[in-house]
ROGUSE-95176 format. One line per 10 residues: their letters; for each residue x, y, z of C-alpha. Coordinates in Angstrom, 3 decimals. Each point is the difference from the previous one (the first is absolute). Example, Ala and Ser with C-alpha at 12.3 -4.5 7.8 and 13.67 -1.06 7.14 Angstrom:
# residues 2
AS = 12.300:-4.500:7.800 | 1.370:3.440:-0.660
//
This chain:
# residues 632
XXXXXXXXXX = 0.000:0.000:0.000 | 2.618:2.345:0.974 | 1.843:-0.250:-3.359 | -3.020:0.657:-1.698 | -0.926:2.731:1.496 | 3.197:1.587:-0.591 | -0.208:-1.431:-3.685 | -2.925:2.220:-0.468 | 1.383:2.536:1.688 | 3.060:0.248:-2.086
XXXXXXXXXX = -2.362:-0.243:-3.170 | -2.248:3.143:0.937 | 3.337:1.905:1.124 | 1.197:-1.089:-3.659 | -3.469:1.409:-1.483 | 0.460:3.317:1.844 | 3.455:0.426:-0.831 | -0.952:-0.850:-3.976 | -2.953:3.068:0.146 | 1.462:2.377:2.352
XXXXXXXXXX = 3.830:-0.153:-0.456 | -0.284:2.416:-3.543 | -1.853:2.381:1.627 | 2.473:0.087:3.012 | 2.781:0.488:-2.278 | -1.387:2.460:-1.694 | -1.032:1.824:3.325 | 3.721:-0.318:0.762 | 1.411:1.247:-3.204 | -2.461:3.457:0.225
XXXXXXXXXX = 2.520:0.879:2.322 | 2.773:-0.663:-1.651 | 3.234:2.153:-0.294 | 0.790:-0.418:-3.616 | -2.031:-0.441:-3.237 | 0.559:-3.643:0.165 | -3.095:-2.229:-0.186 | 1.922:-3.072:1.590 | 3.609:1.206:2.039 | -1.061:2.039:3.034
XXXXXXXXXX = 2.406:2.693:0.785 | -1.020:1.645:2.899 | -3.254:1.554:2.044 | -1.630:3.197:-1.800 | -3.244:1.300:-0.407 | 0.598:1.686:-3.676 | -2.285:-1.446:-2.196 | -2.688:0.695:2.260 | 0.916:3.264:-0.077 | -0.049:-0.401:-3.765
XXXXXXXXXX = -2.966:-1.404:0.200 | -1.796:2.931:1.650 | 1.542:2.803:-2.111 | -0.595:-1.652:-3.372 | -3.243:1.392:-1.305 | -0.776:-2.630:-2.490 | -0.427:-2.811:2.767 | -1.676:2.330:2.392 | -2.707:0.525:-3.199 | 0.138:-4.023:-0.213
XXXXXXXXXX = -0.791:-1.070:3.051 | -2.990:2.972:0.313 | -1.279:-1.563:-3.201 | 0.115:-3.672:1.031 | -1.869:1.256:3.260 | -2.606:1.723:-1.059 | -0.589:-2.171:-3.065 | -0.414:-3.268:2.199 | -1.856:1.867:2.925 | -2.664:1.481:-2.877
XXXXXXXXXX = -0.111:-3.143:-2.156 | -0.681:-2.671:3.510 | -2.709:2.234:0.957 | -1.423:0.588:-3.084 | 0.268:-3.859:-1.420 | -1.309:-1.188:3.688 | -2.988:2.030:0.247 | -0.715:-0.929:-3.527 | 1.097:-3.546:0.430 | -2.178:-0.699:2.837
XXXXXXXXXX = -3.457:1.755:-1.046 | 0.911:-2.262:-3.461 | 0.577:-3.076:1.972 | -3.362:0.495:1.983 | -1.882:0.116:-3.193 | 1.368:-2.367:-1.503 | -1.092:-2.514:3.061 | -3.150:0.989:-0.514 | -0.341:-0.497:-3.854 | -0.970:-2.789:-1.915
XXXXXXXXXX = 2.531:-2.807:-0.569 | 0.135:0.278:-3.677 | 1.033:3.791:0.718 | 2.166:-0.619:3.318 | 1.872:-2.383:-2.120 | 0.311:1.805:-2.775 | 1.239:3.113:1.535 | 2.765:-2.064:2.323 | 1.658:-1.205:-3.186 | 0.308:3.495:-1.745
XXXXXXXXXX = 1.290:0.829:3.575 | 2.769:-2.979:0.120 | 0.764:1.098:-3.409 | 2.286:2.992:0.726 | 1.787:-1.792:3.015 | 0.798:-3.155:-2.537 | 0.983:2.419:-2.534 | 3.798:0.770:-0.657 | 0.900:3.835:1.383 | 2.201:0.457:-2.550
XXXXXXXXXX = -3.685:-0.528:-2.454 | -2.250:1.918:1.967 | 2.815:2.809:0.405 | -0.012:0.403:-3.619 | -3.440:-0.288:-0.382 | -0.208:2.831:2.216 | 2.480:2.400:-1.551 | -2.010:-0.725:-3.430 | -3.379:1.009:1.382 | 1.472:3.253:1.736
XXXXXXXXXX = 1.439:1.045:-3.499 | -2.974:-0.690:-1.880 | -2.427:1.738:2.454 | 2.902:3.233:-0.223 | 0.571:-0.266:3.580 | 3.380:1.258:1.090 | 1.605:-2.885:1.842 | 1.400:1.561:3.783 | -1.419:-0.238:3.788 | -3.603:-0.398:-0.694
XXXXXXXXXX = 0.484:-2.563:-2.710 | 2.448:-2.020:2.083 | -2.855:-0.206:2.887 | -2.686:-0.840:-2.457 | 1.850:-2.447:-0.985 | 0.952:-1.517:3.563 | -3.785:-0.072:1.115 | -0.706:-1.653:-3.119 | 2.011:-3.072:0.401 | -0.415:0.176:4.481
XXXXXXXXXX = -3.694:-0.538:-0.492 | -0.297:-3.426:-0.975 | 2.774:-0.788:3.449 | -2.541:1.418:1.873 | -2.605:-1.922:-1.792 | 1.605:-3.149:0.644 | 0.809:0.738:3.422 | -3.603:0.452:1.362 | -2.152:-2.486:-1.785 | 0.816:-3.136:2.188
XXXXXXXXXX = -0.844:1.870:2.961 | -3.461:0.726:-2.184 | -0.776:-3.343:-1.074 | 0.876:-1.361:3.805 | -2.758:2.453:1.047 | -3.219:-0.682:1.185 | -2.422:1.498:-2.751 | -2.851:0.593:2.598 | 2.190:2.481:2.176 | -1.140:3.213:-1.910
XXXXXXXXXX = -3.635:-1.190:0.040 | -0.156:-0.705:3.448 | 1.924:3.258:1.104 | -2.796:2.011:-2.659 | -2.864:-2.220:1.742 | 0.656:1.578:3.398 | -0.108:3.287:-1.231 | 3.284:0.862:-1.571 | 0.539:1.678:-3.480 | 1.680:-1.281:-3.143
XXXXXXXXXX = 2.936:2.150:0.616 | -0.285:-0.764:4.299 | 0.199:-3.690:-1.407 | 2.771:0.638:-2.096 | 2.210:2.272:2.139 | -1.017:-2.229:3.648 | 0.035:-3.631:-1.286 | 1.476:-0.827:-3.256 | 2.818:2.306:0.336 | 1.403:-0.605:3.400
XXXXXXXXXX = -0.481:-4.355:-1.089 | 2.350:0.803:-3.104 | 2.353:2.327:1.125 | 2.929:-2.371:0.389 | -0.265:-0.350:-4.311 | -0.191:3.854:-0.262 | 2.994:0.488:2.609 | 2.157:-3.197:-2.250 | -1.049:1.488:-3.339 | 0.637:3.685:1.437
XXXXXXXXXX = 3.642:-1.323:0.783 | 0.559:-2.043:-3.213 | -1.322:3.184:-2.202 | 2.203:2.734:1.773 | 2.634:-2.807:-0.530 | -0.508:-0.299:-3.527 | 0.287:3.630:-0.419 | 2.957:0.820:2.129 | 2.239:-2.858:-2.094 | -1.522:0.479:-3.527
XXXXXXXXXX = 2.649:1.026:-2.491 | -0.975:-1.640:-3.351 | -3.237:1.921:-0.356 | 1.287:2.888:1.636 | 3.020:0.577:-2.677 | -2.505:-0.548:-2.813 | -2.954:2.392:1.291 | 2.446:2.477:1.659 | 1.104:3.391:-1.209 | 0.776:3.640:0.028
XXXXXXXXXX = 2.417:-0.492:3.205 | -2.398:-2.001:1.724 | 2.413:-3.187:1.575 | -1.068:-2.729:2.763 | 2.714:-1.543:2.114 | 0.149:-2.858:-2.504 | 0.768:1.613:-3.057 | 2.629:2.559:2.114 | 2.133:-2.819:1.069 | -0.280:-1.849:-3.302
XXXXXXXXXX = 0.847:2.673:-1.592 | 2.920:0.722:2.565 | 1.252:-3.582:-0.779 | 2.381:1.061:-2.554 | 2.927:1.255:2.621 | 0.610:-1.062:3.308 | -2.200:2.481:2.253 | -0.072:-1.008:4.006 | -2.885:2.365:0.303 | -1.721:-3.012:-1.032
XXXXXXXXXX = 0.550:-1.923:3.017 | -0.670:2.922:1.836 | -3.735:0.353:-1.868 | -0.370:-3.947:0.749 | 0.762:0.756:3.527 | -2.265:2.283:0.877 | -2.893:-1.657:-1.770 | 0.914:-3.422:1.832 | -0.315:2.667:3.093 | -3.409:0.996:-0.964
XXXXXXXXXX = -1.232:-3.125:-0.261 | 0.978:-1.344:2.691 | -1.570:2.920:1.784 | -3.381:-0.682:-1.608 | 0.137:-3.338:0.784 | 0.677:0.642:3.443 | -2.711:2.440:0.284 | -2.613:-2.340:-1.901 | 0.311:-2.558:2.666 | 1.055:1.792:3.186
XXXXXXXXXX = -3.254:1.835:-0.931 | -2.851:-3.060:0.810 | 2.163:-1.075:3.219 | 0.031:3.920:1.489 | -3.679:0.509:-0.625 | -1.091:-3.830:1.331 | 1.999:0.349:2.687 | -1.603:4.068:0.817 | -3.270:-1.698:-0.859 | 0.389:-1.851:3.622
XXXXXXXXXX = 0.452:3.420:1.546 | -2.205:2.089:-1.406 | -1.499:-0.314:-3.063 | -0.293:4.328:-1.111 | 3.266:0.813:1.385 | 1.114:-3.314:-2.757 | -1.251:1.579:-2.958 | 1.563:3.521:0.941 | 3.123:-1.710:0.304 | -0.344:-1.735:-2.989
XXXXXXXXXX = -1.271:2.979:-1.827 | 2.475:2.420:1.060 | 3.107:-3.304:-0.934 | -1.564:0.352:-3.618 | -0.210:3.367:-0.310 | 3.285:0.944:0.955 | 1.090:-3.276:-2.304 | -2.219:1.676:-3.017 | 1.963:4.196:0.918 | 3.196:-1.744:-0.064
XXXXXXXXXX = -0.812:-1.724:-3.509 | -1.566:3.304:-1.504 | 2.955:2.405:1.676 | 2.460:-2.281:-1.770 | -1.865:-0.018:-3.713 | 0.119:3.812:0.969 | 3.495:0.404:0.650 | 1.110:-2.619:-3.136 | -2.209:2.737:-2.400 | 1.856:2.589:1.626
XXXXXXXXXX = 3.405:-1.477:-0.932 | -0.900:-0.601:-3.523 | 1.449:2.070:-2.901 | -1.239:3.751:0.571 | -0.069:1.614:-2.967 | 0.471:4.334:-0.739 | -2.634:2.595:-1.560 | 0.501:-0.765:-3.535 | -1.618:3.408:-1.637 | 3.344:0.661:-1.312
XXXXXXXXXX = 0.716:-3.635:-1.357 | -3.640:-0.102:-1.557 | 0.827:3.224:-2.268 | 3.051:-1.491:-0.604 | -0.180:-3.320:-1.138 | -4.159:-0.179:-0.403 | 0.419:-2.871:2.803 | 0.596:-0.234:3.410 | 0.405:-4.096:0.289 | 2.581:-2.054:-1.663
XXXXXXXXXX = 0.045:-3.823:-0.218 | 3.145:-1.846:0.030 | -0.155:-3.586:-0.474 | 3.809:-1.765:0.177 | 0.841:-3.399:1.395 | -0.003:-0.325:3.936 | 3.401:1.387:1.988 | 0.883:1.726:-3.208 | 0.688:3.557:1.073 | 0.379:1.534:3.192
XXXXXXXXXX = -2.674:1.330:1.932 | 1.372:3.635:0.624 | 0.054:0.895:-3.633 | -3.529:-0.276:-0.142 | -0.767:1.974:3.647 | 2.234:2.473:-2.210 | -1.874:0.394:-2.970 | -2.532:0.798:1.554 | 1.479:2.547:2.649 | 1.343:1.784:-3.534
XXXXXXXXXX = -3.056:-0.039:-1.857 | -3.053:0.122:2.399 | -1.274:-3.453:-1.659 | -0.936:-3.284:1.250 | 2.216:-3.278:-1.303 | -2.644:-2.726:0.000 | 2.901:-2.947:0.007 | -1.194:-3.665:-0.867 | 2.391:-2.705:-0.496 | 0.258:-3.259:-2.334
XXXXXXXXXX = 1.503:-3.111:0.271 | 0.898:-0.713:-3.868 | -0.135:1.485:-3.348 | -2.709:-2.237:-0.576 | -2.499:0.649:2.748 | 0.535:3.711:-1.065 | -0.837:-0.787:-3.189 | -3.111:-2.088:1.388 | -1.484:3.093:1.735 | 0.772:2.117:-2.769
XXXXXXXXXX = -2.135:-2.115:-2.461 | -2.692:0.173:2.913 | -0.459:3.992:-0.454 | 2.227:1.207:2.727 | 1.111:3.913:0.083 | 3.567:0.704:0.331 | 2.087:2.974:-0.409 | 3.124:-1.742:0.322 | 1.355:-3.453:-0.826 | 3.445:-1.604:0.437
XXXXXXXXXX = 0.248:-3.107:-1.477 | 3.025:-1.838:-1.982 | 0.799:0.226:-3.411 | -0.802:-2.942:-1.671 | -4.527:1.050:1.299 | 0.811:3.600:-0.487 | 0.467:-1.168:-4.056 | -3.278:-1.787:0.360 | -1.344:2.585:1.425 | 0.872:2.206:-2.569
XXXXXXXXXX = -0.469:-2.378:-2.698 | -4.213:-0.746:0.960 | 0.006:4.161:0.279 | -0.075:0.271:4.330 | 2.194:2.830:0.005 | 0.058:3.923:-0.797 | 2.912:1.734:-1.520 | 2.205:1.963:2.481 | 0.453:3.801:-0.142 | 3.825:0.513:0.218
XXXXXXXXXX = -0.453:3.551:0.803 | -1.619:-0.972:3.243 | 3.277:-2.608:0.932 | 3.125:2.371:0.155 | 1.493:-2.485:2.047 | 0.035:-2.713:-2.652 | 3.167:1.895:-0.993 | 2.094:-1.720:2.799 | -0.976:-3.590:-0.722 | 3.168:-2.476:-0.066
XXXXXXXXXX = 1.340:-0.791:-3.391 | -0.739:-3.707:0.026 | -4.151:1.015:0.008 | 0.395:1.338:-3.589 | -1.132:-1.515:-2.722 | -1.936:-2.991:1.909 | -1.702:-2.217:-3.001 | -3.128:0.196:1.705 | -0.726:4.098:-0.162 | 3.263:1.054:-1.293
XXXXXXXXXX = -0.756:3.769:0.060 | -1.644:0.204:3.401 | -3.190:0.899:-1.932 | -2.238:-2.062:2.573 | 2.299:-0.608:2.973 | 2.943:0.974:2.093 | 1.946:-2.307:1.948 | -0.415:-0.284:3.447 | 2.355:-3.155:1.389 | 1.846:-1.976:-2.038
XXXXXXXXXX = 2.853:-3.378:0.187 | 0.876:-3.082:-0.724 | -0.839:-3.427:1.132 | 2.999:-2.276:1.454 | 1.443:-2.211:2.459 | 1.200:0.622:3.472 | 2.405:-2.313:1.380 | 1.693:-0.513:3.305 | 3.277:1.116:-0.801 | 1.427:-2.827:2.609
XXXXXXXXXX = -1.896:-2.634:-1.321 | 0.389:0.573:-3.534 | 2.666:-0.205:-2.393 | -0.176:3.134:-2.426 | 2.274:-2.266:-2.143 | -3.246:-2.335:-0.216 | -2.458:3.338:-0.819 | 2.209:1.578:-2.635 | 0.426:-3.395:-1.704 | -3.571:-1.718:0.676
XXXXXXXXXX = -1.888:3.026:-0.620 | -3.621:-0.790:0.771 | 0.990:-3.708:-0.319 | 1.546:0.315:3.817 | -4.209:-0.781:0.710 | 0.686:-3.505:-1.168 | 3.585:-0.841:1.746 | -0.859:-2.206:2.493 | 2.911:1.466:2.510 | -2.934:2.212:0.444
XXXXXXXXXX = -2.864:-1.865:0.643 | -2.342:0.670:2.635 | 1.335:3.302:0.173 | -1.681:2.072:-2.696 | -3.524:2.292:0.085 | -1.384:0.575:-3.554 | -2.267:2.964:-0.043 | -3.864:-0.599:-1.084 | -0.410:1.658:-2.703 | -0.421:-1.894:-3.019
XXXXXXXXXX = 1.928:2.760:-2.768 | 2.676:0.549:2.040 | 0.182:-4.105:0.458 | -0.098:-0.449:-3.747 | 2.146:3.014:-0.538 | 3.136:-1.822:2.258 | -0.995:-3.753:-1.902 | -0.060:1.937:-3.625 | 3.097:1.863:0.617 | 2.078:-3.224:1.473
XXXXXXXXXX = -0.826:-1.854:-3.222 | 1.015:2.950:-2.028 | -3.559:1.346:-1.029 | -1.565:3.203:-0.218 | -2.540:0.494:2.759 | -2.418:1.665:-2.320 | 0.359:-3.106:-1.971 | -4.004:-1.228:-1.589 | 1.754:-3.230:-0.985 | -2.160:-2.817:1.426
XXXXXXXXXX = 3.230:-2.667:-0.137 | 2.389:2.969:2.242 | -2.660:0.246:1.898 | -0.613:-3.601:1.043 | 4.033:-0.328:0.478 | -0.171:2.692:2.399 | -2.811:-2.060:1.400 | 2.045:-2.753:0.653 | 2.627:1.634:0.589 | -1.664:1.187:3.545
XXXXXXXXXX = -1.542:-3.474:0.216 | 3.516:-1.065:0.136 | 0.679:2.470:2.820 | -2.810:-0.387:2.407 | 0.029:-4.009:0.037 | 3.751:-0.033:0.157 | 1.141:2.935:1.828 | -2.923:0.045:3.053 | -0.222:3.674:-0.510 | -2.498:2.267:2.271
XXXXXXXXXX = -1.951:2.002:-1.759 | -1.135:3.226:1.386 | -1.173:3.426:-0.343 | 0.825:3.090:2.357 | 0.758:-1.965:2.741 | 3.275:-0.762:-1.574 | 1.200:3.164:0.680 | -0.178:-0.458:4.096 | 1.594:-3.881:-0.291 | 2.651:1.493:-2.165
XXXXXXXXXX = 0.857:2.828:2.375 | 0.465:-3.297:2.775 | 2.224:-1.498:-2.473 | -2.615:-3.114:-0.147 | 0.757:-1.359:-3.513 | 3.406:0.913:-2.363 | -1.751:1.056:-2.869 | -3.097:1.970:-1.664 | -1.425:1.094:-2.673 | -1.701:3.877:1.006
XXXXXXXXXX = -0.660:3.325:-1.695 | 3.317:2.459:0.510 | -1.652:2.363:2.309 | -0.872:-2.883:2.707 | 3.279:-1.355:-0.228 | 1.288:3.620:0.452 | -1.764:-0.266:3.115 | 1.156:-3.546:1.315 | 3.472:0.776:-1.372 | 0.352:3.491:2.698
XXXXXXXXXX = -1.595:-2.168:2.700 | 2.517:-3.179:-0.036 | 3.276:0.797:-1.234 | 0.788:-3.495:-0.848 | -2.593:0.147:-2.886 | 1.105:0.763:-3.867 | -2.036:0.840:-3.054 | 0.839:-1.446:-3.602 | -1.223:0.520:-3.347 | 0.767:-2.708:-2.111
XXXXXXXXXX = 1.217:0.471:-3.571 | -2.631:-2.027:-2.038 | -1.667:3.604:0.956 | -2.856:0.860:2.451 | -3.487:1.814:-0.281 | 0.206:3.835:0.039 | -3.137:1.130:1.659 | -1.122:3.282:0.719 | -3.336:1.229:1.446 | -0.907:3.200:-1.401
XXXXXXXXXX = -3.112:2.487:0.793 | -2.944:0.522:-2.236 | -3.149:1.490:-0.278 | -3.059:-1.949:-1.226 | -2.544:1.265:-2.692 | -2.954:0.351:2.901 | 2.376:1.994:2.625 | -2.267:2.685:1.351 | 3.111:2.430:1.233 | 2.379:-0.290:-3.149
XXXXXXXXXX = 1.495:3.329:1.343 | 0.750:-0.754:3.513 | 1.292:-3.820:-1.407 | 2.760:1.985:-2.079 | 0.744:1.880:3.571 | 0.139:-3.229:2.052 | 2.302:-1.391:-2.938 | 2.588:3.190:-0.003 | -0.110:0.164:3.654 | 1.453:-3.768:0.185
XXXXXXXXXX = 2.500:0.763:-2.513 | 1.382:3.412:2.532 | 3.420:-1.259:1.103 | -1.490:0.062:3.785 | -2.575:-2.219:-0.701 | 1.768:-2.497:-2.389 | 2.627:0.101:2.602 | -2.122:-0.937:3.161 | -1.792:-2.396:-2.052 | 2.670:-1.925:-1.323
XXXXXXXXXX = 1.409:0.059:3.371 | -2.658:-1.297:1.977 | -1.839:-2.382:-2.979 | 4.416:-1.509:-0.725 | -1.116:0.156:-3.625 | 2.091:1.568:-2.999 | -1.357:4.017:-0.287 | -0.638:0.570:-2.981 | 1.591:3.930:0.461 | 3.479:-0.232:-1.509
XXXXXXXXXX = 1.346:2.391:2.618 | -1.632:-2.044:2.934 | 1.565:-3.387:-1.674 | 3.395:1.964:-0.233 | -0.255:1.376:3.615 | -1.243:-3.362:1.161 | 2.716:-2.320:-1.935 | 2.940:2.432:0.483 | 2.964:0.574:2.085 | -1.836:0.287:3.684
XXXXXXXXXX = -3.208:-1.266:-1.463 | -2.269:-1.949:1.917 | 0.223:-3.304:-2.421 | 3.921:0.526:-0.904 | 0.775:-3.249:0.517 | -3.508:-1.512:-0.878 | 0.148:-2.027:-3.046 | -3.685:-0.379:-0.250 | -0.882:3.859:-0.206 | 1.221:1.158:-3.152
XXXXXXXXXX = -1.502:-2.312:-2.892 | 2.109:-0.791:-2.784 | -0.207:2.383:-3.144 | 1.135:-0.659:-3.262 | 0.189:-4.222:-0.309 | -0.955:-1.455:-2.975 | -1.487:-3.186:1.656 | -2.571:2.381:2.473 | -3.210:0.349:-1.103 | -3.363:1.852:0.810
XXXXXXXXXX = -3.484:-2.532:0.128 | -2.489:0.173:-2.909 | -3.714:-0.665:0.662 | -0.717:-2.971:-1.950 | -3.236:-1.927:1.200 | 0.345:-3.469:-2.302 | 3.373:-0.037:1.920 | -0.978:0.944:3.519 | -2.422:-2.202:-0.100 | 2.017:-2.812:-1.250
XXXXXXXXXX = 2.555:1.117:3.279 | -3.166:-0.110:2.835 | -0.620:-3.453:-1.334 | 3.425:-1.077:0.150 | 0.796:1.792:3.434 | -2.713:-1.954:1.293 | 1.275:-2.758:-0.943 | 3.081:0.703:1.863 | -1.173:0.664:3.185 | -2.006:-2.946:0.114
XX = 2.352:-2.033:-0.444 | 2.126:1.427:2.365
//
């Protein structure tokens, strides 16, 4: 008996450890020294002091309040007067009705997020707060629904006749009897709906807009660099609901246990616990609204630029924060700032109707964009500062004038090695084919992204990575076939930057600017470009055909070209500026990235080349990628 009892005991301490342990670690690491998501260098409160002065989270976590308080209340109120009726319909109906309600809760998010964001744009409704709440009570309903019909169908149906027989009304029946025998349902689907709410992200990034950001999105968004706030935002929501949870159940015990004193001075207690629980809840939404963005009188900027909102829309952690506070200090505008997470979903939302005043995507989407028409022509006149862009951004195959867009980042893609781990002798005579020498293996992270993949297979075999030959194309296939069941490679996205930095594995494959990054945080770490040739990307700024401030888009893109800007941005982002003067200041004697191999991309080589759309080969690539992973 005694060894199974400390069997058991061992197993539910091994059950505890396997939920709890990731969110102790994480509470840990929100007080962490350095940026490091997994060496802890010391005691420090700084990225909750982060946390508190950066606006966009403060405007987060306000939104994600509000959103889930408004959409529980509203879905359980409707959920349980729908519920009631439906107990009392006819079974044909009742059943009827409960499978259109299961429907939604069977059906994929990613479908229903989509089918959303279609019937916003084809009703003209401008996709922000009030669409993002419509669109939570829509899909918390049928929780709630589910939640309160087997306490219905366990219910006696002669209650509310025998509580109208002695004299009460239909509303005294409902409010007195049915309610009170059900509430457990509407308290579980209350919880499950504000639950819902508070962790939805797929729905949320596709019905979302001008600004408007839950918590989900933010961090997702935030994903793309190492950011500690993050554990500090995790913290303090793990905080709050453990506080609720407390509160929930400390609640019934207080008020049973003041019911055996005296039953009035109970429900004061109680009442005054709940009220002061309900100030504290509406004095924080308060205070988060208070810390958002506040924006200047914008008379002047109005006569100015015919506008007094611009919308930015660049991929997540790509710019730092204080250039926009600044733009908007200068001009007296508000920067509505939404992020994406690839060229693709930009393109996705696009197609869907979406407003933007600014977009950076890469080069190879910004030719399709301007091939299927998307974009406007640029006014020169308006962009003095295009005068200082580096000399390697002239002449780029995709817009080789600058008539629709101006660079904005720009590098290569490459490998960083651990410079004590691996030979340079192997790099500089392996090339891209050090992926398959097995002194390596189990020691490599290939990034996810199928072009640059099939860019690093095409150029090892010799092949032009805007190759549309279907037999170079399967060889590259193979080729990383070859790699990922010989090699055991990881294969990762952002993350790799953080397990780089800890020196985890000898060997990646990462855009220039992260491996900028990871090559000033570890010293051992090396970048190489090998010299079968690389991609050279650059992101660039446009201006789509539906922009509603054209002006004030022409002043957002001069302002990032001001050597200030371009300077702080390249700084804090670790990517290549596309301002000659910053590169030079950057790159030079004294500069910041002297010694960083990975800053300043490679001009001039034959073998580099810039992506083409082409959609018979990308999709050809997808199906092939797929095919890698999976059999990885």
């Amino acid at each position: 008996m005694k060894h199974e009892k400390l069997i058991r005991r061992v197993l539910l301490g091994a059950i505890f450890l396997f939920f709890y342990f990731p969110i102790l670690y994480m509470l840990v690491f929100s007080f962490n020294g350095s940026r490091s998501l997994t060496s802890f260098d010391g005691f420090s409160f700084q990225w909750y002091e982060k946390m508190f002065h950066d606006a966009n989270m403060m405007e987060a976590i306000y939104y994600t309040l509000i959103t889930a308080i408004i959409a529980t209340a509203v879905s359980t109120f409707v959920g349980t007067i729908t519920a009631i009726g439906l107990s009392k319909s006819r079974k044909l109906v009742r059943e009827l009705v409960t499978q259109i309600n299961n429907l939604p809760i069977m059906n994929p998010e990613i479908v229903t997020a989509v089918g959303l964001m279609l019937f916003y744009v084809s009703v003209h409704m401008e996709k922000g707060f009030i669409t993002m709440l419509l669109a939570h009570i829509a899909f918390c309903i049928p929780y709630v629904i589910l939640s309160i019909m087997p306490k219905l169908r366990s219910l006696d149906d002669n209650l509310a006749e025998a509580a109208m027989d002695l004299g009460a009304t239909p509303m005294q029946a409902l409010g007195k009897v049915i309610v009170p025998q059900i509430m457990p349902g509407i308290v579980s689907g209350a919880l499950i709906a504000f639950t819902m709410s508070f962790d939805d992200f797929t729905i949320s990034y596709f019905v979302s807009g001008n600004g408007v950001k839950n918590i989900s999105t933010l961090v997702w968004t935030m994903s793309k660099r190492i950011n500690p706030s993050i554990n500090s935002l995790s913290a303090i929501i793990v905080l709050m609901i453990t506080a609720t949870l407390i509160l929930v159940n400390v609640l019934p015990l207080l008020k049973e246990w003041l019911d055996q004193k005296n039953k009035a001075t109970s429900k004061r207690v109680v009442g005054i616990v709940s009220l002061c629980f309900v100030l504290l809840i509406s004095g924080g939404l308060a205070w988060l609204k208070n810390g958002a963005k506040q924006t200047m009188n914008r008379d002047e900027a109005i006569a100015q630029f015919g506008s007094d909102t611009l919308k930015v829309y660049n991929a997540g952690e790509y710019i730092d924060p204080q250039i926009n506070e600044a733009f908007e200090q200068q001009y007296g505008v508000k920067v509505i700032y939404d992020t994406f997470d690839s060229n693709e979903l930009m393109y996705t939302k696009l197609q869907g109707g979406e407003n933007y005043d600014i977009l950076i995507p890469s080069d190879y989407m910004i030719e399709r964009l301007i091939n299927e028409d998307y974009l406007q022509e640029l006014d020169h006149s308006l962009i003095p500062n295009m005068s200082s862009l580096a000399a390697g951004l002239n002449d780029l195959e995709y817009d080789p004038d600058h008539t629709y867009s101006v660079p904005y980042f720009w590098g290569t893609v490459g490998i960083v090695y651990n410079k004590n781990n691996v030979d340079i002798e192997d790099l500089e005579k392996e090339g891209y084919n050090i992926l398959k020498d097995q002194k390596y293996r189990g020691h490599i992270y290939l990034y996810d992204s199928e072009r640059d993949s099939f860019m690093v297979a095409l150029k090892a075999l010799g092949y032009s990575m805007n190759t549309d030959k279907e037999e170079e194309l399967e060889a590259a296939y193979e080729w990383l076939l070859e790699v990922v069941s010989t090699m055991d490679p990881e294969i990762v996205t952002d993350e790799v930057i953080d397990a780089m930095i800890n020196g985890n594995k000898d060997m990646a494959v990462v855009y220039s600017g992260d491996a900028a990054y990871i090559l000033a945080q570890n010293e051992a770490m090396s970048y190489y470009l090998p010299k079968e040739g690389t991609n050279l990307w650059s992101d660039s700024m446009v201006i789509p055909q539906n922009a509603r401030s054209p002006k004030l888009a022409h002043a957002y893109i001069n302002y990032i070209l001001e050597y200030e800007n371009s300077m702080n941005n390249s700084r804090f982002v670790g990517y290549t500026s596309s301002n000659g003067e910053v590169l030079e200041t950057l790159s030079g004697s004294g500069g910041e990235f002297e010694t960083n191999e990975a800053y300043l991309p490679r001009m001039n080589y034959d073998y580099d080349e810039i992506f083409h759309y082409n959609s018979k080969t990308k999709k050809i690539i997808s199906d092939f990628w797929t095919k890698v992973k999976i059999a990885k």
